[in-house]
ROBADREN-276185 format. One record per atom (N, C-alpha, C, O, CB): residue in one letter; x, y, z. Coordinates in steps of 0.2 Angstrom, whole numbers, padded with zeros to 4 digits, always signed. Glycine has a CB too. Layout:
ROBADREN-276185
aXYZ/...
END
This chain:
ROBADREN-276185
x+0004-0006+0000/x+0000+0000+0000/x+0004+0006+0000/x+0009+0007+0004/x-0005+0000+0006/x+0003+0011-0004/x+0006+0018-0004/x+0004+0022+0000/x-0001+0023+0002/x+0006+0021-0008/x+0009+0026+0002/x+0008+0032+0009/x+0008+0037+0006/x+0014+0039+0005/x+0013+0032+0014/x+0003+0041+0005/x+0004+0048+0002/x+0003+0054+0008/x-0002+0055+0012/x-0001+0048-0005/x+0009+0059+0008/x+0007+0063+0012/x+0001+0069+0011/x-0001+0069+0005/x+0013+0065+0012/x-0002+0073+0014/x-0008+0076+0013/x-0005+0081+0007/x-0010+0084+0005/x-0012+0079+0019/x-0001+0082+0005/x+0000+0087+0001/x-0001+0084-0008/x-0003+0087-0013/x+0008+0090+0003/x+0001+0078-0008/x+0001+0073-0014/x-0004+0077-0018/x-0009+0078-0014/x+0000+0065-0014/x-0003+0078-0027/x-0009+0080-0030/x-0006+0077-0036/x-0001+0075-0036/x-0012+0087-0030/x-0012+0077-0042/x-0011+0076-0047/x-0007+0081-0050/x-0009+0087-0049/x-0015+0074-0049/x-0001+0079-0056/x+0003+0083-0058/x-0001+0088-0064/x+0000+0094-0066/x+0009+0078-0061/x-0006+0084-0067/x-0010+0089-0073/x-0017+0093-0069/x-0019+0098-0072/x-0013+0083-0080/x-0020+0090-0065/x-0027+0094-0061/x-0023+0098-0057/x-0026+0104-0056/x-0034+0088-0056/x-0019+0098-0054/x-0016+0101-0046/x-0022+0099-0043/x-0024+0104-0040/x-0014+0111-0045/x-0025+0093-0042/x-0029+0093-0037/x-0026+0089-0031/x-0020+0088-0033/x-0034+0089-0038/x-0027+0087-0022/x-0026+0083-0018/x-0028+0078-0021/x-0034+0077-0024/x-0028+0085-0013/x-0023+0071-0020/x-0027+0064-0019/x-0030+0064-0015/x-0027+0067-0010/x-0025+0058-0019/x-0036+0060-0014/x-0040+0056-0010/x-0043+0049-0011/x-0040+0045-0016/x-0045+0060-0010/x-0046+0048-0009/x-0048+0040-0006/x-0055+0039-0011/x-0058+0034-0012/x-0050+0040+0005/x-0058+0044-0014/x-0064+0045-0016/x-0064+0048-0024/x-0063+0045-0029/x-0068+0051-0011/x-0064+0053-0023/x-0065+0056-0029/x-0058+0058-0034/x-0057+0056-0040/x-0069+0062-0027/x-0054+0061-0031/x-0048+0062-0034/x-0044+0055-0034/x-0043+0056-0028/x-0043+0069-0030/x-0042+0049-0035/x-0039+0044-0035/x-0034+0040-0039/x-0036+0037-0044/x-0043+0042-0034/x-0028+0040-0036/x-0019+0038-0040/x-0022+0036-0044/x-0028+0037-0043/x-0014+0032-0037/x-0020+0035-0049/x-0019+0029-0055/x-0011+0029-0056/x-0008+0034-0056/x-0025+0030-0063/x-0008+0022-0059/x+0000+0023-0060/x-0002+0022-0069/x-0007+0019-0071/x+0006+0016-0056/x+0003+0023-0074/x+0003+0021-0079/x+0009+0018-0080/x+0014+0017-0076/x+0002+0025-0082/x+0008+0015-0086/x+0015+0008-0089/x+0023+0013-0087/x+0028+0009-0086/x+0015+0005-0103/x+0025+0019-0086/x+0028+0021-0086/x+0032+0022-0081/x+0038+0023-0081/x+0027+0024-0089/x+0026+0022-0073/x+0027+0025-0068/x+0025+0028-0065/x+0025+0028-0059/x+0029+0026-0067/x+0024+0033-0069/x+0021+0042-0067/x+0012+0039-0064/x+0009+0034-0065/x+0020+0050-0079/x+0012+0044-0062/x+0005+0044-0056/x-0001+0053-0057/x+0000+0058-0055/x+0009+0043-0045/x-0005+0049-0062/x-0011+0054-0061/x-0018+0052-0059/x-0020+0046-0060/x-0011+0056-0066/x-0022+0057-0056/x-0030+0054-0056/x-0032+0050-0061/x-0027+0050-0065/x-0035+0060-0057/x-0036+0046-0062/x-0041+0043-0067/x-0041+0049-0071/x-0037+0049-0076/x-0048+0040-0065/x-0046+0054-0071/x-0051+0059-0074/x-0045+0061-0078/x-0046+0062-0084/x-0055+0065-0070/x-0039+0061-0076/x-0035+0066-0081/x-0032+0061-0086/x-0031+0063-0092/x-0028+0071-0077/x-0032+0053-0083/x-0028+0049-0088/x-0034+0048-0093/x-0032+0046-0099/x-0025+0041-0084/x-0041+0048-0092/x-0046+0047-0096/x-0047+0054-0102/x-0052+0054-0107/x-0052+0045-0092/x-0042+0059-0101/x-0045+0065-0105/x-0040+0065-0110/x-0041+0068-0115/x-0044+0072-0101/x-0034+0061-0109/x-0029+0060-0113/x-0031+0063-0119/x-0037+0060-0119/x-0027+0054-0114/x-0031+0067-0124/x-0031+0068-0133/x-0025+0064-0136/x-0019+0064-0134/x-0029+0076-0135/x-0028+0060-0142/x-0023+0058-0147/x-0021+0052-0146/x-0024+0047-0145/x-0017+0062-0146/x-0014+0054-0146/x-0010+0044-0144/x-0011+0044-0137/x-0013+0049-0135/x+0001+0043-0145/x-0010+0039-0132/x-0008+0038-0127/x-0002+0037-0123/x+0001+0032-0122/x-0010+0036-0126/x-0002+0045-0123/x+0007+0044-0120/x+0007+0048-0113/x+0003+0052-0111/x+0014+0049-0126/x+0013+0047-0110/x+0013+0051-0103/x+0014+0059-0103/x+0019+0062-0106/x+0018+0048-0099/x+0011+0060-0101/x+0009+0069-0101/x+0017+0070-0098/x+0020+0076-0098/x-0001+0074-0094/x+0021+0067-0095/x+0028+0072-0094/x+0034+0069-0097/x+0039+0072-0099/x+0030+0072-0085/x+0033+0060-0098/x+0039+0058-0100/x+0039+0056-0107/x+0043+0054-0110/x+0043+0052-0095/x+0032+0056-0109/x+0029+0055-0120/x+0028+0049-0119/x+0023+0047-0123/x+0036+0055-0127/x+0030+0043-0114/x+0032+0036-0117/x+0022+0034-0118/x+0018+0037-0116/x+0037+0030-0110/x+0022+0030-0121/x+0016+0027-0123/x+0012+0023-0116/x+0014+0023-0110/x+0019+0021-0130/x+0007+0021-0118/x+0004+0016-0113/x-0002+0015-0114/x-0004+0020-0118/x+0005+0017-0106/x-0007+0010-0112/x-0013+0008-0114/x-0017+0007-0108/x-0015+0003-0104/x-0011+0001-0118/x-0024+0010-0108/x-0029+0009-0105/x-0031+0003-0101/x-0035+0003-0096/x-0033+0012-0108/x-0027-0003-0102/x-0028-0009-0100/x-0022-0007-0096/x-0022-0013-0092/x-0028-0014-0105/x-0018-0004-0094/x-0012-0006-0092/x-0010+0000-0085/x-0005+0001-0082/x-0006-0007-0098/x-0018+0004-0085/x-0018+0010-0080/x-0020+0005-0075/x-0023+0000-0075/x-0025+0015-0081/x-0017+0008-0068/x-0019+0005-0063/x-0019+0007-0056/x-0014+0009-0053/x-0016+0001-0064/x-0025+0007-0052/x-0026+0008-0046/x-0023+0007-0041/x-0023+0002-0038/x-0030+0007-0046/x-0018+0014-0041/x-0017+0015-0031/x-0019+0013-0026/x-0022+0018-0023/x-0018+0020-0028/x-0019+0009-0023/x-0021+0010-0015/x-0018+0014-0010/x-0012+0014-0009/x-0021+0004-0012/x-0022+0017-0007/x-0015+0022-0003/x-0017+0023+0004/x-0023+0021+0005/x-0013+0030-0007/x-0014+0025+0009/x-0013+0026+0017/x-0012+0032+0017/x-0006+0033+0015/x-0008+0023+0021/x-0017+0038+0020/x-0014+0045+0018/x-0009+0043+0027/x-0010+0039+0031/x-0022+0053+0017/x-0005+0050+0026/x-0002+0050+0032/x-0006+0055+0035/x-0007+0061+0034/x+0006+0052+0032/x-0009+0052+0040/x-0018+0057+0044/x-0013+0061+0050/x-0015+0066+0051/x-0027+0050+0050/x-0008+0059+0053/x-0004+0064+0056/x+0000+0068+0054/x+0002+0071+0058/x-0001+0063+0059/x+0002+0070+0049/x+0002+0075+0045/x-0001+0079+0042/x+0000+0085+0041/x+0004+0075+0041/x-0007+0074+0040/x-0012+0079+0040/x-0017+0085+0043/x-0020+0090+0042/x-0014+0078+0038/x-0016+0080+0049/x-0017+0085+0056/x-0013+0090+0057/x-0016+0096+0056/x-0016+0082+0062/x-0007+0089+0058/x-0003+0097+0059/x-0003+0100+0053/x+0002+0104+0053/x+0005+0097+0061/x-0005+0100+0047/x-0005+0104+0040/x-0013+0109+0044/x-0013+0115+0043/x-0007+0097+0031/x-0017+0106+0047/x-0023+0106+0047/x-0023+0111+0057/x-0028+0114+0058/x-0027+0097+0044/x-0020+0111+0061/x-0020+0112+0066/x-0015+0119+0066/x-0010+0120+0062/x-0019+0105+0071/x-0019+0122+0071/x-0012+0127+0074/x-0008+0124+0079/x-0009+0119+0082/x-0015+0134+0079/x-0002+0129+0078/x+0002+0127+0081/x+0002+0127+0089/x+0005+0122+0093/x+0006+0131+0078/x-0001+0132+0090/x-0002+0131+0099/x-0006+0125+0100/x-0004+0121+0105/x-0006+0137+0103/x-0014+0123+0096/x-0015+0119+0097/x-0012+0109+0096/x-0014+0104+0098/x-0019+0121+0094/x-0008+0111+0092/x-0002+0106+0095/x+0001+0104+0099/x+0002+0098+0101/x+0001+0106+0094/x+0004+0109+0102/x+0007+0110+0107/x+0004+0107+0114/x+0007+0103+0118/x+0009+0117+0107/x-0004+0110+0114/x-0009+0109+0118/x-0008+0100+0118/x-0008+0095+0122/x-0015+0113+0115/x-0009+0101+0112/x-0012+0091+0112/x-0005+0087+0114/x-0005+0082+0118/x-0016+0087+0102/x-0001+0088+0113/x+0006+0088+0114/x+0007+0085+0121/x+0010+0080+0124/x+0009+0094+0113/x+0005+0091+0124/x+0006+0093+0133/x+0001+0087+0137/x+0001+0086+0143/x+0003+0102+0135/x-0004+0085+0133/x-0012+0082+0136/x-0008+0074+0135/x-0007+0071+0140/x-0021+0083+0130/x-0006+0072+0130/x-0001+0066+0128/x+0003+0063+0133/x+0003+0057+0136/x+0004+0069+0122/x+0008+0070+0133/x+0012+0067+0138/x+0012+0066+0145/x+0015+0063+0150/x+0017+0070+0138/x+0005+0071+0144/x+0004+0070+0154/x-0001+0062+0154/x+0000+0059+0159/x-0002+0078+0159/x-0007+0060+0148/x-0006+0054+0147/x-0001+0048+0151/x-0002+0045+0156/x-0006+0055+0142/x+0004+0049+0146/x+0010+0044+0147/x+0013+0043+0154/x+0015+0038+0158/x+0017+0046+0141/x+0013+0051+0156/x+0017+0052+0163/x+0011+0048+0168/x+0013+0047+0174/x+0017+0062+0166/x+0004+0046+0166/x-0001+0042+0170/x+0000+0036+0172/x+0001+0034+0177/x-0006+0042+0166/x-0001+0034+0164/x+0003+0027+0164/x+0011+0024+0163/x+0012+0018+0162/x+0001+0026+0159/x+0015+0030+0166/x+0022+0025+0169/x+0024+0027+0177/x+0028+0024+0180/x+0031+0026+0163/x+0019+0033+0178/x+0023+0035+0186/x+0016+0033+0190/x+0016+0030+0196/x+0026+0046+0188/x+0009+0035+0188/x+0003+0035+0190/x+0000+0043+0192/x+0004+0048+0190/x+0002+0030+0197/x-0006+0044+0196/x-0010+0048+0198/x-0015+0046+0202/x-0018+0041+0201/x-0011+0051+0194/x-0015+0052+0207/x-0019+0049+0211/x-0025+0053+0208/x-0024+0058+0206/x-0018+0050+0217/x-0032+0049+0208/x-0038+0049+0208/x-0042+0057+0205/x-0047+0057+0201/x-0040+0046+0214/x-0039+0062+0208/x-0043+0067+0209/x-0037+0072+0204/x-0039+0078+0201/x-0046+0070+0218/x-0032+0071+0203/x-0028+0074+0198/x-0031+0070+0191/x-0032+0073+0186/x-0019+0073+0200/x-0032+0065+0191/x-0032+0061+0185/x-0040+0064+0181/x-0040+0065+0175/x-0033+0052+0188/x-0045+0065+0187/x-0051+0068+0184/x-0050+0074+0184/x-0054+0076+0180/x-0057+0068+0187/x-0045+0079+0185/x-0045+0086+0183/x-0040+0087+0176/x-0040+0092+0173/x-0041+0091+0189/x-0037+0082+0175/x-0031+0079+0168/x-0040+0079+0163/x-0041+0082+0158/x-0025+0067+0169/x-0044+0075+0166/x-0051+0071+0160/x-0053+0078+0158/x-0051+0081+0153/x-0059+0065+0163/x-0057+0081+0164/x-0061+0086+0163/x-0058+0092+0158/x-0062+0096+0155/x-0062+0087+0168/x-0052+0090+0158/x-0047+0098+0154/x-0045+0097+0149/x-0042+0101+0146/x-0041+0103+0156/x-0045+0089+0147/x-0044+0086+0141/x-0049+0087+0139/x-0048+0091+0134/x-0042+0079+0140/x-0058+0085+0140/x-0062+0086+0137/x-0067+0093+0133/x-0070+0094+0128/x-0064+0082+0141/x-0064+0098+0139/x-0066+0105+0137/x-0063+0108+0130/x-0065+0112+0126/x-0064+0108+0142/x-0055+0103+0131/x-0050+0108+0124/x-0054+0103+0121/x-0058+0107+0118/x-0038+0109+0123/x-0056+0097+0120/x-0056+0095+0113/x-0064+0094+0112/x-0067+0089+0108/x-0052+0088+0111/x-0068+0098+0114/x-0076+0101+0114/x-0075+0106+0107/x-0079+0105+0103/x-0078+0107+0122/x-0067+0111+0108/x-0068+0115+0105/x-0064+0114+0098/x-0062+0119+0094/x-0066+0120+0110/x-0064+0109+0097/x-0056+0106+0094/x-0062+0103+0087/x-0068+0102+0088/x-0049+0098+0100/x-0059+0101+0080/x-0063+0099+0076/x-0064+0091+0077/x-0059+0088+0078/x-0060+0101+0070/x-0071+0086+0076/x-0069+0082+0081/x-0068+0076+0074/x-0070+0071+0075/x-0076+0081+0088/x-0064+0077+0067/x-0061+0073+0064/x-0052+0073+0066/x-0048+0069+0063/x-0063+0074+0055/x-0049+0078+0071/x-0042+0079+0073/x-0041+0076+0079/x-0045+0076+0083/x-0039+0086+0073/x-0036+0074+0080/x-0033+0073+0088/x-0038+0066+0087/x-0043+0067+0091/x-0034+0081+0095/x-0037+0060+0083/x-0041+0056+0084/x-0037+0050+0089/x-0039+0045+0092/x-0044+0054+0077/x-0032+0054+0089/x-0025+0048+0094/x-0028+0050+0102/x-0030+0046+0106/x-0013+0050+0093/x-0027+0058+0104/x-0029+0060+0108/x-0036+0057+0114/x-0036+0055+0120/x-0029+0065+0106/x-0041+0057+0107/x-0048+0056+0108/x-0050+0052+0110/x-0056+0051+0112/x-0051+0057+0104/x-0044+0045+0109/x-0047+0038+0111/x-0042+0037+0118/x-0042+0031+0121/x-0045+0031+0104/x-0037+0042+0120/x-0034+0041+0123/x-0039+0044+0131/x-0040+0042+0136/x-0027+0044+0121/x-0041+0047+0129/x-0045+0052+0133/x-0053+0046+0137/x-0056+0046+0142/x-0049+0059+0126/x-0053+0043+0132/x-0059+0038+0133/x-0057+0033+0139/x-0060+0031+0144/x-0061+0034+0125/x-0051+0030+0135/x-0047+0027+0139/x-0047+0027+0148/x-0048+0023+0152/x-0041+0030+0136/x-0045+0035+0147/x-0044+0035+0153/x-0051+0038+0156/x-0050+0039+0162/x-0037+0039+0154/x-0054+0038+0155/x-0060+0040+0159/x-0063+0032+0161/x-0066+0029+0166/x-0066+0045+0154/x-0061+0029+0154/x-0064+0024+0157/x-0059+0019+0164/x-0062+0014+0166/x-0066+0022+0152/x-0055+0020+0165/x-0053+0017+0169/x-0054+0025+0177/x-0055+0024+0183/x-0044+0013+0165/x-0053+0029+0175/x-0055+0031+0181/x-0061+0030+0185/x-0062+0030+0191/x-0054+0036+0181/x-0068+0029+0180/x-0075+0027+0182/x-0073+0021+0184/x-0075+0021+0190/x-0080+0026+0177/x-0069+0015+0183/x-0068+0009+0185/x-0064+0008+0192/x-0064+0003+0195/x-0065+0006+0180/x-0062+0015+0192/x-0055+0015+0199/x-0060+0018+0205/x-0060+0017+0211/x-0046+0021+0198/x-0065+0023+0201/x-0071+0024+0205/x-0076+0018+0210/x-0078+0018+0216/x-0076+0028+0200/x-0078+0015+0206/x-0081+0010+0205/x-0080+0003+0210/x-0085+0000+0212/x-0078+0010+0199/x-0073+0003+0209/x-0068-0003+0213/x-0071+0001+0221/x-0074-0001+0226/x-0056-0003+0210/x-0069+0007+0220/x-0068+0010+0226/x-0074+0009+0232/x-0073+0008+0238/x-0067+0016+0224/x-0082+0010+0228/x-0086+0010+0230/x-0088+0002+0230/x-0094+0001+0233/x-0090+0014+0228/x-0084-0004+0227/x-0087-0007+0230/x-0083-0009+0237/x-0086-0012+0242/x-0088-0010+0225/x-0076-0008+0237/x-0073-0011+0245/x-0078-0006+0250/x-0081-0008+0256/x-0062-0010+0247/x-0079+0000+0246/x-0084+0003+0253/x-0088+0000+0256/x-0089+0000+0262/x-0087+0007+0252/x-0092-0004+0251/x-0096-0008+0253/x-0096-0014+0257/x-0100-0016+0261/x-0098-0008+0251/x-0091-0017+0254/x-0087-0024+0257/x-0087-0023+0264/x-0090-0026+0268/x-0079-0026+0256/x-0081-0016+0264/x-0080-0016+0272/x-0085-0012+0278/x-0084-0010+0283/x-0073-0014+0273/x-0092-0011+0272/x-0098-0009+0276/x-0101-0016+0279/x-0102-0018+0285/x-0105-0005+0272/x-0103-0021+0274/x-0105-0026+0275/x-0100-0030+0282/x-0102-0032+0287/x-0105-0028+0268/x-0094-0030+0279/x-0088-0032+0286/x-0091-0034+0293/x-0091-0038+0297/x-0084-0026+0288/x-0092-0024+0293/x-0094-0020+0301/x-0101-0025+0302/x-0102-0029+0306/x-0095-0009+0300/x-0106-0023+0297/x-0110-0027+0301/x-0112-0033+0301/x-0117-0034+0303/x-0115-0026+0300/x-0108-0040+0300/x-0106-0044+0301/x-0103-0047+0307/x-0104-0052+0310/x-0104-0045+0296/x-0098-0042+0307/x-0094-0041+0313/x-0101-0038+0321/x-0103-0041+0327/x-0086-0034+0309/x-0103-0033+0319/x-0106-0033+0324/x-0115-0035+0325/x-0118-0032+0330/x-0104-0029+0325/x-0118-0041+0321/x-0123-0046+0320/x-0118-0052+0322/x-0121-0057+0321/x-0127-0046+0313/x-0114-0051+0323/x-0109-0060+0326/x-0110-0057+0335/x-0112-0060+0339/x-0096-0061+0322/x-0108-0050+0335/x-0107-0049+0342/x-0114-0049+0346/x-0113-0052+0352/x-0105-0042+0343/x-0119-0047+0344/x-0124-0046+0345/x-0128-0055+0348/x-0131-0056+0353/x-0125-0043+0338/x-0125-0058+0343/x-0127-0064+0341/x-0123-0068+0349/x-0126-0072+0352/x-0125-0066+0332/x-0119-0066+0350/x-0114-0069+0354/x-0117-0066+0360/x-0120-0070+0364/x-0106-0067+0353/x-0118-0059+0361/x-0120-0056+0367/x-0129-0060+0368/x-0131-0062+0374/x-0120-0046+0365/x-0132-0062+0364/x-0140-0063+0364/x-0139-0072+0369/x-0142-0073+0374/x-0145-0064+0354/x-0133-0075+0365/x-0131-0081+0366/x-0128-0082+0375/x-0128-0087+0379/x-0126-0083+0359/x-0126-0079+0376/x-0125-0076+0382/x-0126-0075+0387/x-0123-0077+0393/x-0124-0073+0381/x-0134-0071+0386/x-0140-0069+0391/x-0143-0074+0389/x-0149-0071+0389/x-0143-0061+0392/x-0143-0078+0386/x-0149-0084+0384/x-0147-0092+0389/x-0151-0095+0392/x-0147-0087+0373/x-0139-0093+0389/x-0138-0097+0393/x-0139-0092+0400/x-0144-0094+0404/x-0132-0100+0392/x-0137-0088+0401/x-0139-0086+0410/x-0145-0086+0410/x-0147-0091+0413/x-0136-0077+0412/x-0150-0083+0408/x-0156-0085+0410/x-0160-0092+0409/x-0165-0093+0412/x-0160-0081+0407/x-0157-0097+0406/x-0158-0106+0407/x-0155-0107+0413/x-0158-0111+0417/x-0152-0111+0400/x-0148-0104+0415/x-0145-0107+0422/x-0150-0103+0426/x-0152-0107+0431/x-0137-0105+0424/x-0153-0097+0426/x-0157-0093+0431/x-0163-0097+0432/x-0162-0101+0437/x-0159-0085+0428/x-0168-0098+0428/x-0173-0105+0427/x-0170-0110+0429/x-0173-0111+0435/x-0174-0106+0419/x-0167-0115+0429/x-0166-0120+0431/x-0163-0120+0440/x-0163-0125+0444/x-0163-0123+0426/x-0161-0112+0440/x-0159-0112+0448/x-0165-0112+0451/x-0165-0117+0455/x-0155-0105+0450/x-0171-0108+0451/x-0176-0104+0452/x-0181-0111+0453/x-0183-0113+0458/x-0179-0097+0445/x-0181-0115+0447/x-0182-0121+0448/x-0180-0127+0453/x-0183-0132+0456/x-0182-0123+0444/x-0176-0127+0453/x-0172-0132+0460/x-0174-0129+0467/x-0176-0132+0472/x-0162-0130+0461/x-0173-0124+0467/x-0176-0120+0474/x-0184-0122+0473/x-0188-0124+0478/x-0175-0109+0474/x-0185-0121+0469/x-0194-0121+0471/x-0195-0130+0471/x-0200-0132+0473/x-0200-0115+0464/x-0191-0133+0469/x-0193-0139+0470/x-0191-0142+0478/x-0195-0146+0481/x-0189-0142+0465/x-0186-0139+0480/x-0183-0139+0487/x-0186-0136+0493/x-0186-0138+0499/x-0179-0135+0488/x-0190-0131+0489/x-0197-0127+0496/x-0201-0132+0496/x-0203-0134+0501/x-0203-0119+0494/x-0205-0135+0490/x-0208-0140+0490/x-0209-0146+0495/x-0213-0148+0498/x-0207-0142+0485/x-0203-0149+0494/x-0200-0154+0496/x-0200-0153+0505/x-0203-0157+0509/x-0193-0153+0491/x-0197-0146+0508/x-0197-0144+0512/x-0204-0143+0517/x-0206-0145+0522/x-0194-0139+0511/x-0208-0141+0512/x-0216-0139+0514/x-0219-0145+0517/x-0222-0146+0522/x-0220-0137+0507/x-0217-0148+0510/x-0222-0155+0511/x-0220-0160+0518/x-0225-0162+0521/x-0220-0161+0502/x-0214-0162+0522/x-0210-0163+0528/x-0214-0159+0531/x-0219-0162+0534/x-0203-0160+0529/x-0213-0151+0530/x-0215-0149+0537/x-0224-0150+0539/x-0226-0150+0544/x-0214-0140+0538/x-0228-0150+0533/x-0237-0152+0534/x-0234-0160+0537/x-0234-0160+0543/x-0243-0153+0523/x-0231-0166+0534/x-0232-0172+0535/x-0229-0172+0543/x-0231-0176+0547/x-0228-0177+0529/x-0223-0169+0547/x-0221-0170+0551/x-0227-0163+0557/x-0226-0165+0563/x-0213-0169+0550/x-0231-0158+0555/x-0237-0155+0557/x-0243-0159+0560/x-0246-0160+0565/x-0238-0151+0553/x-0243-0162+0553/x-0249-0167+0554/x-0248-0173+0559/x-0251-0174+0564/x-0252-0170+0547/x-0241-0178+0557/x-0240-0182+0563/x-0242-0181+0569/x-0246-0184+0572/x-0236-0182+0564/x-0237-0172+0572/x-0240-0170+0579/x-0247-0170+0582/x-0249-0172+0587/x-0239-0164+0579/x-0249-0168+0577/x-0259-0166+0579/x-0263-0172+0579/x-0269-0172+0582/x-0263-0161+0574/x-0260-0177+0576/x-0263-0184+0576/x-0262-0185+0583/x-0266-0185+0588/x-0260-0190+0571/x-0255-0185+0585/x-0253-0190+0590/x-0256-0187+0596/x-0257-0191+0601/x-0245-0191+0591/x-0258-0179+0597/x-0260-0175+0601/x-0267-0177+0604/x-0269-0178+0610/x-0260-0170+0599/x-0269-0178+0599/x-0277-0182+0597/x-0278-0189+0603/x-0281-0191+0608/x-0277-0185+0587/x-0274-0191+0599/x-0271-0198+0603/x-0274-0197+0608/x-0273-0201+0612/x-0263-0199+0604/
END
């Protein structure tokens, strides 16, 4: 595939190539014009710069790779380079030293404002870098709220265990309280019942 820089044009239209309408063609010679101009030819078919002959069978279609970064700075101001430049590297400086969280969203938010203002077919390297990183800061947001919640969940696990321990606790003491309460009262019983049977004895034998 051919790489043509944004300036390339046809030697007889002075037009820009393009991908569409203006498009290479090579002839038997070498030389490179549009179609339109190779089809206007008058006469013999020869090459409009070097004479040599050649035959409509034997035109052939360019494929080509414009250089789109070049043609961005053909197409951008220079400060606005610079700008994007500066956004780039603090990029990179993200991803090899890091940032913390609230620098990283004041980096997004002022990336996103300049290229609000910016044409949105330029800086298409920037623009996906930009996405990039938003999206991993929503994700670092994200993470974040969830251990919050982990270690909400934690706390009350931790203290529905205590709880649970404390209930388990005053559940046996009042089983031992109950079965004390019960022993005693089986013992007054027990006692009662002696003192009627050893009462009544007396009053029999009084009788007597």
């Amino acid at each position: 595939m051919l790489s043509l820089a944004p300036a390339s044009s046809c030697d007889i239209c002075a037009h820009d190539y393009d991908d569409t309408v203006v498009v290479p063609h090579t002839i038997t010679c070498g030389h490179v014009f549009c179609r339109s101009c190779i089809m206007q030819v008058q006469g013999p078919l020869t090459c409009p710069i070097c004479r040599k002959p050649f035959e409509m069978q034997d035109v052939r279609k360019l494929h080509i790779s414009f250089d789109k970064g070049l043609l961005e700075k053909l197409q951008c101001k220079p400060e606005d380079l610079r700008t994007a430049e500066r956004f780039q590297n603090a990029m990179a400086n993200v991803v090899d030293a890091g940032i913390h969280e609230k620098g990283l969203r004041q980096l997004i938010q002022e990336m996103k404002a300049w290229l609000q203002g910016q044409p949105r077919h330029l800086f298409g390297d920037l623009r996906i870098s930009l996405r990039i990183m938003s999206y991993m800061c929503d994700n670092r947001a994200k993470l974040r709220g969830f251990k919050q919640d982990n270690e909400k969940l934690n706390e009350e696990i931790r203290a529905l265990t205590l709880e649970k321990e404390a209930l388990q606790d005053k559940l046996k003491e009042e089983i031992e309280i109950r079965k004390y309460e019960k022993e005693t009262a089986l013992a007054v019983e027990v006692s009662l019942r002696e003192h009627c049977e050893n009462a009544n004895k007396v009053y029999t034998n009084a009788i007597e």
